[in-house]
N, C-alpha and C positions, 0 to 999 in steps of 0.2 A: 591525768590530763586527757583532754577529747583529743580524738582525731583531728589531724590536720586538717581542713577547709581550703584549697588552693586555689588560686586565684584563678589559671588555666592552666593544667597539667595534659601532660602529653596523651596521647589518646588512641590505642592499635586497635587495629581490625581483627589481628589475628593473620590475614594475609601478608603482612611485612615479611616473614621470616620464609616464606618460600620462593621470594624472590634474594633473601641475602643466602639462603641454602644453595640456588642458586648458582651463585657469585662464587661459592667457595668450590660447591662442585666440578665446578668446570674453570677454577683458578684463575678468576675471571677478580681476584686481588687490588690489582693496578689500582692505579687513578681514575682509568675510562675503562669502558665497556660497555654491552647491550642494555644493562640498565640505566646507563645515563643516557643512551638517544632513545631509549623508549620513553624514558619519564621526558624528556625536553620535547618526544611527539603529543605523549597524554598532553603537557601543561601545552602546548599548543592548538589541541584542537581545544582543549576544553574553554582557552579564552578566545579561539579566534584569531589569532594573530600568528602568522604566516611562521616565523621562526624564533625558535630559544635556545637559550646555553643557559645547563645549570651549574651554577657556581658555590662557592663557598659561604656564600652568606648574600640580603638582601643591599648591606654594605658595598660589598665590592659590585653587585649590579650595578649601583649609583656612580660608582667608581669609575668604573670602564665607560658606561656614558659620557659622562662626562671629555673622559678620552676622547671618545670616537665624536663628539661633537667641538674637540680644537678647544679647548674651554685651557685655557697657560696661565700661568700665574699673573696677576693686577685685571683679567677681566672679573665685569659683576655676573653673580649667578643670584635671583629673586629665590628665595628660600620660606617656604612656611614656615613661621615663628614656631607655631603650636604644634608640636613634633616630638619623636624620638630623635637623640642625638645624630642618629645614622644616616638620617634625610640631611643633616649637615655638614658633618664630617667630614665626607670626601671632597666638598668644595674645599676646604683646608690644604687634603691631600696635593690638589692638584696648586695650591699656594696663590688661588682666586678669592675673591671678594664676598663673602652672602651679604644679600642684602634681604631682610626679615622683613615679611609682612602680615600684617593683623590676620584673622577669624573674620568671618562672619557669624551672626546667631542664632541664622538657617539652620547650618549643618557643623557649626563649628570650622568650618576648615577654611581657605584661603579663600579673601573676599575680592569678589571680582572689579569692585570700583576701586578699591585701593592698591590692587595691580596694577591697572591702567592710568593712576595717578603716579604710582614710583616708578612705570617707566618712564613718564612721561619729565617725574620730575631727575632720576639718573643720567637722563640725554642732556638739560639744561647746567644741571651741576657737574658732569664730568663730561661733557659729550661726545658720548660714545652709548653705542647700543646695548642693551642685555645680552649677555652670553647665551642662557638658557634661564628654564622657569621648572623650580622641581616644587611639582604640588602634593600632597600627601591627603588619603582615604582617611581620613585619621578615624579609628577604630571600628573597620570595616563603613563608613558612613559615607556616601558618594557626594564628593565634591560637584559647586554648580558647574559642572565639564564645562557643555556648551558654552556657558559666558567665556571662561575662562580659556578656550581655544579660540573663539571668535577674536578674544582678545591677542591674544599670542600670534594667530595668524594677521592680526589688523597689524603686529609690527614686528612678522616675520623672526620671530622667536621660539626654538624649538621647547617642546614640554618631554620632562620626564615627570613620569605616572607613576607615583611612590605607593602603590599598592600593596607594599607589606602587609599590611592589617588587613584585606579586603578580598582575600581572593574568593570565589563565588561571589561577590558583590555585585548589581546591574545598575547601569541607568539605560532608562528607555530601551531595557530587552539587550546592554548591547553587555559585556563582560567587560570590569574594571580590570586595568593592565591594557587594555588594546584601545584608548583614544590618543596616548601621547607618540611623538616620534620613537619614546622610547617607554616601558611599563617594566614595572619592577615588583617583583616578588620573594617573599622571605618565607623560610621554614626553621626558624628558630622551634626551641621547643616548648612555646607556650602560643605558638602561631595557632588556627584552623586545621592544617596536618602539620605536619612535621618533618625533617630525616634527622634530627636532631639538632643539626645545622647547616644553614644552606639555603639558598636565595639562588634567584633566576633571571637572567634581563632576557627583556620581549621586542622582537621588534619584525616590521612587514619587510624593513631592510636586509636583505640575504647579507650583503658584504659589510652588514653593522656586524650582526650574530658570528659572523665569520672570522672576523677580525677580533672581535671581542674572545673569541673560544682561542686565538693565539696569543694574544696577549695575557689570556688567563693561566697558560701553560708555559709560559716564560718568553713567549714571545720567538720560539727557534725557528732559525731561517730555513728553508728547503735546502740542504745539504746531507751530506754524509756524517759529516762531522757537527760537532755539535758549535752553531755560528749564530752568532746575536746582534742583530742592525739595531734595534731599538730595546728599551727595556719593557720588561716584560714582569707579569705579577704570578703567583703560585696560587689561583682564586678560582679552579676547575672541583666540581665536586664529585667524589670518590664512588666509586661503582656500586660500593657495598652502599653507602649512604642511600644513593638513587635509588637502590631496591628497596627499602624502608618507606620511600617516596610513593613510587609505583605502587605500595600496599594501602596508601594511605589515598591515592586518588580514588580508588573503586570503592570508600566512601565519603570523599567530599560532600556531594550532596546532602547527606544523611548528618554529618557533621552541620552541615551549617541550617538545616530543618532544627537540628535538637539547639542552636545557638539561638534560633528564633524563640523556639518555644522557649527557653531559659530567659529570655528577654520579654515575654510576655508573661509569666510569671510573674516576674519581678513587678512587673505594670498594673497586674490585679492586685497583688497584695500590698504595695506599699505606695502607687502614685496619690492616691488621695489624703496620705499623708500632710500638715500643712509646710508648705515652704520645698517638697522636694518635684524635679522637674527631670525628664528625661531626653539624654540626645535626640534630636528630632530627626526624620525622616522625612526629604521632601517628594513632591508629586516625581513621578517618575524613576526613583531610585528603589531598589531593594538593597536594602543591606544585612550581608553574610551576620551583622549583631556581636564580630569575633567578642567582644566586652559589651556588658550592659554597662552601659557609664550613665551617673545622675549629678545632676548639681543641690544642695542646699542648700536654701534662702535664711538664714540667720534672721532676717527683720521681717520673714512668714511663718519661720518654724518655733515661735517660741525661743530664741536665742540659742536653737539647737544648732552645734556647726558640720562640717564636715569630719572634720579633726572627732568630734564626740563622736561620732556614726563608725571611725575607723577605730580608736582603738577601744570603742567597745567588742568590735570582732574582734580585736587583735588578741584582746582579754581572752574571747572564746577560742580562742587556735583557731582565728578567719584569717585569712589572708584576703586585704582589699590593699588599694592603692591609690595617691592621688593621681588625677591626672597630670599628664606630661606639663615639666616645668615649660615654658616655650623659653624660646636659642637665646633669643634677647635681653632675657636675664639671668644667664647660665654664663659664671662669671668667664668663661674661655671664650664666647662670645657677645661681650656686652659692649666690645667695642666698636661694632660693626649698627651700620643703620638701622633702624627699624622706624616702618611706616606703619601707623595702629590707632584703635581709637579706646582700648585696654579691654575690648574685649578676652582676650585670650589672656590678659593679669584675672579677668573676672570669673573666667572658667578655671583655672589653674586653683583661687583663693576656693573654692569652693565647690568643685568636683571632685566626683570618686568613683574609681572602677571597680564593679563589686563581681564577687567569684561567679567564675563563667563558664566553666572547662565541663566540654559537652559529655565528661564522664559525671560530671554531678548526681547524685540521687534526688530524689523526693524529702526523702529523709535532710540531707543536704541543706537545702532550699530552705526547706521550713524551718532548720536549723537559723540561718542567713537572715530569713524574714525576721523569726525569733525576735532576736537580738535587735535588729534594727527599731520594733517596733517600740521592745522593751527601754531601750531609749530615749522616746516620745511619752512612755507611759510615765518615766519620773521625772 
């Protein structure tokens, strides 16, 4: 059998292991230590945004948000349809309302007039305001901010910034993660870096980030003895972890140059294909490219689908994927509202994320193309 072809596999520099060396030499074990306030300084300046706590995952960022923004069970929280589950999830946690809304065809991500319509129409039908608006970079690709705050601040509604996917992302020069009250980052291990596992919340608020890093630790009171006012979550991330972190920021950049050129690639050799189209990228945005994602036009390609293109890699030991199912029709929440016009049904039936992992080869690639073309040819 070939080699495996991964979709996006974890990716060292080689400098991880002198900061978990480290960790160990100086029995620096625990939970905290100097490598988690340096990684939470690095991810701070590098996005701009005044302070961080790094956490157990990009999940519980969302998590604790939500906390720290009073968000109790029966309020609505506006949710991107077109997601990974984890943009959703913790509005459950906290046993609140999502209320899902469509794509745009821009950028794929949350469309700014049909925001501005479900508040509009959630005030009439329940009247009562939005809790919060958790928007999502979906696959490194920059959401239309702008609109999309202009809106949130027209009705005083705070944004969390689901920038899992996006980090090195811009729009207009500024770092994805630092437009929302609150920005949110993951290091899963098929993310842009990694510590294997492990997410970050961002915020210019000191006593958000502050409060969030106690509540992540169980929430213990200032006493001697160990005393607990509120409850508290175990979602602090591990010292050794953050050194892993720290190795993988001094090359972010370099990662996400080599995620660009893997995405322009893919653009010479197979966009003139007929029927296949790529995530767009609008004026002012850069995007990190974490997945090259395309869609397949069935009634341009010759009746070729998406589903043909995947498991003809699949055949090849490729690893690709469709895009994220969106919440709305993910039977754990299809009973909750959705505002749409099926865009995000339309990218779902007929997108796919093709291997992207900035360890790729040449060899790789042309492997990838290979297949794909070979597809078209019969």
């Amino acid at each position: 059998m070939k080699n495996k072809i991964w979709l996006s596999s974890p990716h060292m520099s080689g400098e991880e292991l002198n900061y978990i060396h480290e960790a160990f030499d100086t029995n620096w074990i625990a939970p905290l230590g100097p490598n988690v306030n340096n990684f939470e300084t690095d991810l701070a300046y590098y996005t701009g945004v005044k302070h961080c706590a790094a956490l157990t995952s990009g999940t519980a960022a969302i998590h604790l948000a939500l906390i720290m923004l009073g968000v109790k069970p029966g309020d609505e929280v506006i949710c991107q349809s077109f997601t990974f589950s984890a943009s959703a999830n913790p509005i459950a946690y906290q046993k609140a309302v999502p209320v899902f809304i469509d794509s745009e065809k821009d950028t794929w991500n949350m469309d700014p007039l049909l925001l501005e319509k479900t508040i509009k129409a959630r005030k009439k039908e329940k009247g009562k305001s939005v809790k919060a608006i958790v928007i999502v970079h979906l696959y490194g690709i920059p959401a239309k901010i702008d609109e999309i705050i202009e809106i949130a601040n027209k009705y005083d509604i705070p944004i969390i910034e689901d920038a899992a996917e996006a980090l090195g992302s811009e729009y207009n020069g500024k770092k994805l993660g630092s437009f929302g009250e609150f920005g949110i980052l993951s290091f899963n291990g098929n993310k842009i870096i990694t510590t294997s596992g492990g997410g970050a919340l961002l915020s210019n608020n000191k006593e958000y980030i502050e409060k969030a890093r106690n509540l992540s630790t169980q929430a213990r009171d200032e006493a001697p003895h160990y005393q607990h006012s509120q409850i508290g979550y175990n979602y602090r991330m591990s010292n050794v972890l953050a050194g892993i972190g720290r190795g993988q920021m001094k090359v972010l950049d370099e990662r996400v140059n080599q995620k660009r050129e893997i995405f322009e690639y893919y653009k010479k050799e197979i966009a003139d294909l007929p029927g296949i189209e790529f995530q767009p990228e609008i004026e002012g945005s850069f995007s990190n490219r974490w997945l090259t994602c395309i869609t397949v036009d069935p009634d341009k390609s010759g009746g070729i689908t998406r589903e043909d293109i995947r498991l003809a890699l699949l055949e090849d030991n490729i690893e690709s994927r469709p895009l994220w199912k969106p919440m709305h029709m993910q039977p754990v929440f299809e009973k909750y509202s959705f505002y749409g016009n099926g865009t995000c049904e339309e990218l779902f039936k007929d997108g796919l994320c093709l291997p992207s992992g900035s360890n790729l080869t040449e060899e790789d690639l042309e492997r990838v193309v290979g297949v794909i073309k070979g597809v078209f040819r019969k």
